[in-house]
Backbone and ligand atoms as CSV (ligand in chain L), in Angstrom:
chain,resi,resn,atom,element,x,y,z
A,1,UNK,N,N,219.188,-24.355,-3.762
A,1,UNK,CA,C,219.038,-24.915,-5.110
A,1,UNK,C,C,219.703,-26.287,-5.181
A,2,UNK,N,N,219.102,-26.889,-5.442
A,2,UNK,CA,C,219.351,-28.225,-6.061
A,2,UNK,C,C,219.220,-29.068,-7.522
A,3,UNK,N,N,220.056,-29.753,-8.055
A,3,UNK,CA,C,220.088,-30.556,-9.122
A,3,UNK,C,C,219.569,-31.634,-9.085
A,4,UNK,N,N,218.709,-32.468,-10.026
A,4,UNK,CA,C,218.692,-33.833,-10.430
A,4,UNK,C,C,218.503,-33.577,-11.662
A,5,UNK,N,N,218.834,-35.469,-11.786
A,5,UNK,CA,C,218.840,-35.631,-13.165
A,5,UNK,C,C,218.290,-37.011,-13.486
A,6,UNK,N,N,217.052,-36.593,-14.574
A,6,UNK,CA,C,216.331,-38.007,-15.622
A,6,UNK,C,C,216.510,-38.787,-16.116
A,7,UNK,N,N,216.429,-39.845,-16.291
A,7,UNK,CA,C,216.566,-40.436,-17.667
A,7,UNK,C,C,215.085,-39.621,-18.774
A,8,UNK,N,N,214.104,-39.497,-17.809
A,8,UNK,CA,C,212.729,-38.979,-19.188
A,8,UNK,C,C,211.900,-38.114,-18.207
A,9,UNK,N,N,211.425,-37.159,-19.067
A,9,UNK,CA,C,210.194,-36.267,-18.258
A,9,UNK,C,C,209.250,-37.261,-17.611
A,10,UNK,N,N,208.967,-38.441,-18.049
A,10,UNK,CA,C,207.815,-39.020,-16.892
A,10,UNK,C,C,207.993,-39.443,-15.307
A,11,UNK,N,N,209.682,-39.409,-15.614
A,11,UNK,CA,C,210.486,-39.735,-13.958
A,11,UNK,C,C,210.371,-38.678,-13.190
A,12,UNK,N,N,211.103,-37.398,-14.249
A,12,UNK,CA,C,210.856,-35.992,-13.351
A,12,UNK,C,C,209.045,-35.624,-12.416
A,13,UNK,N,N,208.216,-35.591,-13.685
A,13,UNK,CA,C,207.198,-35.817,-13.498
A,13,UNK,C,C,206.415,-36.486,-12.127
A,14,UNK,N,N,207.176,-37.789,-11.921
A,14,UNK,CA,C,206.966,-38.794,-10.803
A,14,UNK,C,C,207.564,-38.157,-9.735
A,15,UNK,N,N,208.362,-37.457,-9.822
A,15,UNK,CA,C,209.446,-37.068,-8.880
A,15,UNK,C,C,208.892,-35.709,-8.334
A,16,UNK,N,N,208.351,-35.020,-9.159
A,16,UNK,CA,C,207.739,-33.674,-8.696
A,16,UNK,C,C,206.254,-34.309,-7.779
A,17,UNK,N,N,205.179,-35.212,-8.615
A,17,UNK,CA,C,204.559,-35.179,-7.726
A,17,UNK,C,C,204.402,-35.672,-6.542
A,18,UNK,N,N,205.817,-36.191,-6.117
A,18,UNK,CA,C,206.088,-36.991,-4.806
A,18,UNK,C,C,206.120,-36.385,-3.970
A,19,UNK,N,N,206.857,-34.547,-4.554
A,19,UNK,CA,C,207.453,-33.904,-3.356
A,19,UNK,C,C,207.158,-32.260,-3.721
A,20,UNK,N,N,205.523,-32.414,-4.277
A,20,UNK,CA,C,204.551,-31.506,-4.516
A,20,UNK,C,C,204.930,-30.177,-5.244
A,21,UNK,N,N,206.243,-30.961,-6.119
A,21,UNK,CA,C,206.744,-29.505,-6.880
A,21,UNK,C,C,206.165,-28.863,-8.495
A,22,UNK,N,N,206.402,-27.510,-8.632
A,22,UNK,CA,C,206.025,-27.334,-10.344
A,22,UNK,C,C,207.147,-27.518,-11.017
A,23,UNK,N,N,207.082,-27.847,-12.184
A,23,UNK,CA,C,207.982,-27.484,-13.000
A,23,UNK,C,C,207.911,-27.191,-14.110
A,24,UNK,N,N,208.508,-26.153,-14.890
A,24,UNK,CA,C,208.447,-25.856,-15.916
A,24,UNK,C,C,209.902,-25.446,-16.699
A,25,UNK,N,N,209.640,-25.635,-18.493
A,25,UNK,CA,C,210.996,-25.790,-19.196
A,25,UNK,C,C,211.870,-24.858,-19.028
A,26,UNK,N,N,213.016,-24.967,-19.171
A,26,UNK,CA,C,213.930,-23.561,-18.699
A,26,UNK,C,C,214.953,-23.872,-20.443
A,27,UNK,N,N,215.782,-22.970,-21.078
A,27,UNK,CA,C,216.136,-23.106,-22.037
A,27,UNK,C,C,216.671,-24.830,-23.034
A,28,UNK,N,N,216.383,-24.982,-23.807
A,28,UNK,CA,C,216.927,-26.451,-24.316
A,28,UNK,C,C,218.326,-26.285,-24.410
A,29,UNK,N,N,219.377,-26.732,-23.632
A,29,UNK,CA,C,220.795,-27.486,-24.472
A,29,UNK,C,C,221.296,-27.809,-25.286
A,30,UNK,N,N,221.690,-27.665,-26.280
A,30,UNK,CA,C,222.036,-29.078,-27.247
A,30,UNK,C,C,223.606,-29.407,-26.969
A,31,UNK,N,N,223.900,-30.898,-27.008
A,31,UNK,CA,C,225.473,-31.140,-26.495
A,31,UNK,C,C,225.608,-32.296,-27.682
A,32,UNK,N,N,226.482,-32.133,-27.953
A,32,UNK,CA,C,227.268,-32.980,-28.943
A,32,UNK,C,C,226.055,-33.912,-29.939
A,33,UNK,N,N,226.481,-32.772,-30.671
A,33,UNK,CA,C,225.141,-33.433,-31.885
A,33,UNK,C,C,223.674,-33.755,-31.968
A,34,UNK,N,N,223.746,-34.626,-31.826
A,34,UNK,CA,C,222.024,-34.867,-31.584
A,34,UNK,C,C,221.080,-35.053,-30.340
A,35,UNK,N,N,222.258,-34.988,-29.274
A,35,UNK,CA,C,221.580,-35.027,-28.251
A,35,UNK,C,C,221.092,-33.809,-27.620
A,36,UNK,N,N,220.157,-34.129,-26.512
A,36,UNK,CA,C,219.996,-32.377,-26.107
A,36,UNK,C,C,219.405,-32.762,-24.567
A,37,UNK,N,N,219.778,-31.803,-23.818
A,37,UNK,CA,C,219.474,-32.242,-22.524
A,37,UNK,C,C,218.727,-31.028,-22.207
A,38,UNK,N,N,217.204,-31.317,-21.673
A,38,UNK,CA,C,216.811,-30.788,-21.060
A,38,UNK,C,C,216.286,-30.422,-19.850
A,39,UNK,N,N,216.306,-28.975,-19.551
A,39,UNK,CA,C,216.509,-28.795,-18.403
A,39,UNK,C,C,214.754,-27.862,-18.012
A,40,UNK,N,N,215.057,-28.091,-16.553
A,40,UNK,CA,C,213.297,-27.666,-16.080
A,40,UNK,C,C,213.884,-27.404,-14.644
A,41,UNK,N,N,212.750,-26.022,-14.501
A,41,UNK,CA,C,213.076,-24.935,-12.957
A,41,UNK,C,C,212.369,-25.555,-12.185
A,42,UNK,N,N,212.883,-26.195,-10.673
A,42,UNK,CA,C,211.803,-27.003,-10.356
A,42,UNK,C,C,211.078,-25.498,-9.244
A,43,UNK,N,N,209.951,-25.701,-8.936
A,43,UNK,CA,C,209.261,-24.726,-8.286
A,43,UNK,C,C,208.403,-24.869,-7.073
A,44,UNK,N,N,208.580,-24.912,-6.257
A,44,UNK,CA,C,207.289,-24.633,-4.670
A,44,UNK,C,C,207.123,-23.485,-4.132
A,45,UNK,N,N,205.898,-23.213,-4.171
A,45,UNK,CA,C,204.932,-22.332,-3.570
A,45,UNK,C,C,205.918,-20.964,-4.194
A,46,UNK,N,N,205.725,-21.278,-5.554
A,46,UNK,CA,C,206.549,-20.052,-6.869
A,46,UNK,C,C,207.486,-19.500,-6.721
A,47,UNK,N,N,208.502,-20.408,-5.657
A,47,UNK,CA,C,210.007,-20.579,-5.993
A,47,UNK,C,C,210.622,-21.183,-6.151
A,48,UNK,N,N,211.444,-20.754,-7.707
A,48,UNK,CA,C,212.329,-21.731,-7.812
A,48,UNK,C,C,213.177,-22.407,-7.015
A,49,UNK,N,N,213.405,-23.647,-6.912
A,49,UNK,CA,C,213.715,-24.657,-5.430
A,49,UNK,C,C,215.255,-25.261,-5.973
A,50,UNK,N,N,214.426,-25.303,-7.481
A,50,UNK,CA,C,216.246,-26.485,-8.020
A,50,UNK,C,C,215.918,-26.722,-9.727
A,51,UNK,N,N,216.640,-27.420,-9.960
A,51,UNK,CA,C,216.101,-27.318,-11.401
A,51,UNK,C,C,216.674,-29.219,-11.671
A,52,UNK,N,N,216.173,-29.453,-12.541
A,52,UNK,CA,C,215.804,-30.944,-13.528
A,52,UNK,C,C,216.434,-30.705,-14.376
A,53,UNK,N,N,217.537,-31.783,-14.935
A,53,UNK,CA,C,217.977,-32.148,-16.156
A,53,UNK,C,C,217.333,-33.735,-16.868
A,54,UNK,N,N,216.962,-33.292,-17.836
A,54,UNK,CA,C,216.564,-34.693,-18.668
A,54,UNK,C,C,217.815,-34.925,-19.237
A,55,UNK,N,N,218.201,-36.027,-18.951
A,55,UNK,CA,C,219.260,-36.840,-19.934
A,55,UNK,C,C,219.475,-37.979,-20.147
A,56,UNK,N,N,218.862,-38.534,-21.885
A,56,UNK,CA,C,218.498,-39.901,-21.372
A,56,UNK,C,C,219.476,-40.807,-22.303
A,57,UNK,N,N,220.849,-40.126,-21.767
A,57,UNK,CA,C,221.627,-41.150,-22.328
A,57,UNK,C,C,222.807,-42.277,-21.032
A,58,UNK,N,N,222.314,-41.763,-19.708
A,58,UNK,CA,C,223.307,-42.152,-19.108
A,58,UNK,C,C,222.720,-43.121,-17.908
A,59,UNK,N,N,223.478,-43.725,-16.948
A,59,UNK,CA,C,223.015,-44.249,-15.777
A,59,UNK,C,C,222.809,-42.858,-14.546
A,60,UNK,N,N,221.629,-43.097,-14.398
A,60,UNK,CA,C,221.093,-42.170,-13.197
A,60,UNK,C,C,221.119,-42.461,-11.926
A,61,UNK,N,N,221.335,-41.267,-11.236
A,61,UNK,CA,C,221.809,-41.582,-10.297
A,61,UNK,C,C,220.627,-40.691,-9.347
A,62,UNK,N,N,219.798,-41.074,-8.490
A,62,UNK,CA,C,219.030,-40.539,-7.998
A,62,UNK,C,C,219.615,-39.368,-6.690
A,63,UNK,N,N,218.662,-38.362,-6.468
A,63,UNK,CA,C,219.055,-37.695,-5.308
A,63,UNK,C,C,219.030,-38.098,-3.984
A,64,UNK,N,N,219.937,-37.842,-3.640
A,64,UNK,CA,C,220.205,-38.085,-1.767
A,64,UNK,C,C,219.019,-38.252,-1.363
A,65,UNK,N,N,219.082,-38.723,-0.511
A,65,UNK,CA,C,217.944,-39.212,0.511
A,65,UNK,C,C,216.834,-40.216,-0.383
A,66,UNK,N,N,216.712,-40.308,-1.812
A,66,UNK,CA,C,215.565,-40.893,-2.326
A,66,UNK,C,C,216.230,-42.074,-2.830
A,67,UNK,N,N,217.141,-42.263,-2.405
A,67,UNK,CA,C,218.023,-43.921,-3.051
A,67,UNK,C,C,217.240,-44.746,-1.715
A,68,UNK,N,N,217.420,-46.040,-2.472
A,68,UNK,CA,C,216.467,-47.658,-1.347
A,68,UNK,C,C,216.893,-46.889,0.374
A,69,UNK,N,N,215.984,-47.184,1.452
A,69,UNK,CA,C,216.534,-46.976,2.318
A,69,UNK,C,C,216.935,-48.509,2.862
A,70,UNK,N,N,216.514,-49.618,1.988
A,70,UNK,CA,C,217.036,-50.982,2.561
A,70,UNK,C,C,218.100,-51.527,1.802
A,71,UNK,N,N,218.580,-51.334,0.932
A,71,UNK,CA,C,219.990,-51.632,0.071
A,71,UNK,C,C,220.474,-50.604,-0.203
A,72,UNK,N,N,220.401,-49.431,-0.453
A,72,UNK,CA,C,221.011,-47.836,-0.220
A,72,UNK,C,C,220.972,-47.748,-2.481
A,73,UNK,N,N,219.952,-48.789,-3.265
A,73,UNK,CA,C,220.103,-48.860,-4.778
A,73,UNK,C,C,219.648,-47.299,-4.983
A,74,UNK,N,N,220.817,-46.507,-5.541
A,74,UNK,CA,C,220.260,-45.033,-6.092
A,74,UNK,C,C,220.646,-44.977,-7.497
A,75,UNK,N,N,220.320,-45.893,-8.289
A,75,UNK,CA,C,220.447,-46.137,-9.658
A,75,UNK,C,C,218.807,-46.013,-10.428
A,76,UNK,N,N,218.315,-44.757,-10.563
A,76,UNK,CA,C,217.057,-44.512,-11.672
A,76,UNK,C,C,216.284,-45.805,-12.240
A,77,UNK,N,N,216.998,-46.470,-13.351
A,77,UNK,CA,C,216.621,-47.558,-13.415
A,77,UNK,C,C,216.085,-48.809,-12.733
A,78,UNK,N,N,216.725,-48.900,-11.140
A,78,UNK,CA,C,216.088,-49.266,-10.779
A,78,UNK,C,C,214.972,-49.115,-9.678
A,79,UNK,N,N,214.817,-47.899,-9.484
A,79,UNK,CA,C,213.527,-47.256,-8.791
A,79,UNK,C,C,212.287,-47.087,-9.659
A,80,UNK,N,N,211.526,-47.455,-9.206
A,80,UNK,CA,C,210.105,-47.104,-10.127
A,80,UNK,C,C,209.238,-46.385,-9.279
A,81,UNK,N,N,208.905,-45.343,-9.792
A,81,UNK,CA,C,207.726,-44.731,-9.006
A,81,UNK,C,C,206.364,-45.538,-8.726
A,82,UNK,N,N,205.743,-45.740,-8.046
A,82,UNK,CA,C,204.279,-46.336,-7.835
A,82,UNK,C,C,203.502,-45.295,-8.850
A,83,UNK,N,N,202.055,-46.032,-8.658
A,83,UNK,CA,C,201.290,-45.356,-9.604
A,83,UNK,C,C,200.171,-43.887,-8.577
A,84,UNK,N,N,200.780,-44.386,-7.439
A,84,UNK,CA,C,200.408,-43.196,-6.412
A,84,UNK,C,C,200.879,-41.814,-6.458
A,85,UNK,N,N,202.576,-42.160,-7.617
A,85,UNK,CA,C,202.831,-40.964,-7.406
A,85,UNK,C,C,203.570,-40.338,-6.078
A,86,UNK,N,N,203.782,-41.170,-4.733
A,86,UNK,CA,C,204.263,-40.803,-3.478
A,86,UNK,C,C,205.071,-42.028,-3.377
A,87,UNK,N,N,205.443,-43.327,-3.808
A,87,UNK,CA,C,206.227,-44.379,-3.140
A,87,UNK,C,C,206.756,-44.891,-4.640
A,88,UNK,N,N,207.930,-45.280,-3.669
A,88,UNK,CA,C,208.837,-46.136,-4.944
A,88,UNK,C,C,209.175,-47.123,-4.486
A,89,UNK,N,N,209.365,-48.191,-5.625
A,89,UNK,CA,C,209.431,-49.603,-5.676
A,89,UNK,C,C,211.083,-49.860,-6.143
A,90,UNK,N,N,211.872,-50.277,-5.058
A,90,UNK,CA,C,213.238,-50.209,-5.499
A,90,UNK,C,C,213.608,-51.973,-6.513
A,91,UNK,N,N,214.024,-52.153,-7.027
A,91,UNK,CA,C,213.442,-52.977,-8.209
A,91,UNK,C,C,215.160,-54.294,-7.792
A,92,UNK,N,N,215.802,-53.866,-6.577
A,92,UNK,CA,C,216.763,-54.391,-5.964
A,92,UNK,C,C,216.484,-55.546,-5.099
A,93,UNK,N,N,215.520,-54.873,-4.125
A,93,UNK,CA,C,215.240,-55.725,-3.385
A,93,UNK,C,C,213.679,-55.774,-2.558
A,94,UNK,N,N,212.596,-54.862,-3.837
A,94,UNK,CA,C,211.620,-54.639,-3.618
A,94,UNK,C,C,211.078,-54.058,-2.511
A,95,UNK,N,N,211.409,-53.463,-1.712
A,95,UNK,CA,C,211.464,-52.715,-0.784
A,95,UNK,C,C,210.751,-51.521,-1.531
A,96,UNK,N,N,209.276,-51.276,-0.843
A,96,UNK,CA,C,208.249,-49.914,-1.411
A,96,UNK,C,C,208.396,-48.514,-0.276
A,97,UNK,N,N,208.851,-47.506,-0.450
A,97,UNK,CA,C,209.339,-46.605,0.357
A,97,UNK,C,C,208.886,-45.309,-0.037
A,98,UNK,N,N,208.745,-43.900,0.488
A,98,UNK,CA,C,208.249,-42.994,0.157
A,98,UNK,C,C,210.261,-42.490,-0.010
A,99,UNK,N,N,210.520,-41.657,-0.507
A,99,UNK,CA,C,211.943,-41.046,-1.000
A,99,UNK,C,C,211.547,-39.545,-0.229
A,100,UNK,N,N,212.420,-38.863,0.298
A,100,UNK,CA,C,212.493,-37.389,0.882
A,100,UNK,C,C,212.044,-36.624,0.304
L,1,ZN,ZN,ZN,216.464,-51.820,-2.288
């Protein structure tokens, strides 16, 4: 089992179909007032593998192995998924890479 964490479901989203996972919602959070972090079971071949936190109040920090492999940038913000869905565009030093 493993953790990550979002800034928004469209990252998770990007992130599952990179590395051919399901996911679906697992109970909502709520933490200090109005915020609420949610969380999602991530799933392959209908086991649960790890689970997703959405939280889109903080600097993200991407998972091991999927930070730049040419400046080592594992800051969310600046990774962008391609529109392939399989490669990311590290927004550091533009370097387009597939992530683990
Ligand atoms: Zn980079």
């Amino acid at each position: 089992m493993f953790e990550v964490t979002f800034g928004t479901r469209q990252e998770m989203a990007g992130y599952c179909r990179g590395k051919n996972l399901d996911f679906e919602q697992d109970r909502p959070m709520p933490v200090e007032g109005e915020y609420l972090y949610t969380r999602y079971r991530l799933i392959k071949d209908g086991l649960v593998v790890g689970q997703a936190v959405i939280d889109p109040r903080s600097d993200y920090l991407v998972a091991e192995g999927a930070a730049c492999p040419a400046c080592g940038e594992n800051r969310m913000d600046w990774l962008t998924w391609d529109s392939d869905g399989k490669t990311v565009t590290c927004g550091g030093c533009d370097t387009v890479y597939t992530p683990d």
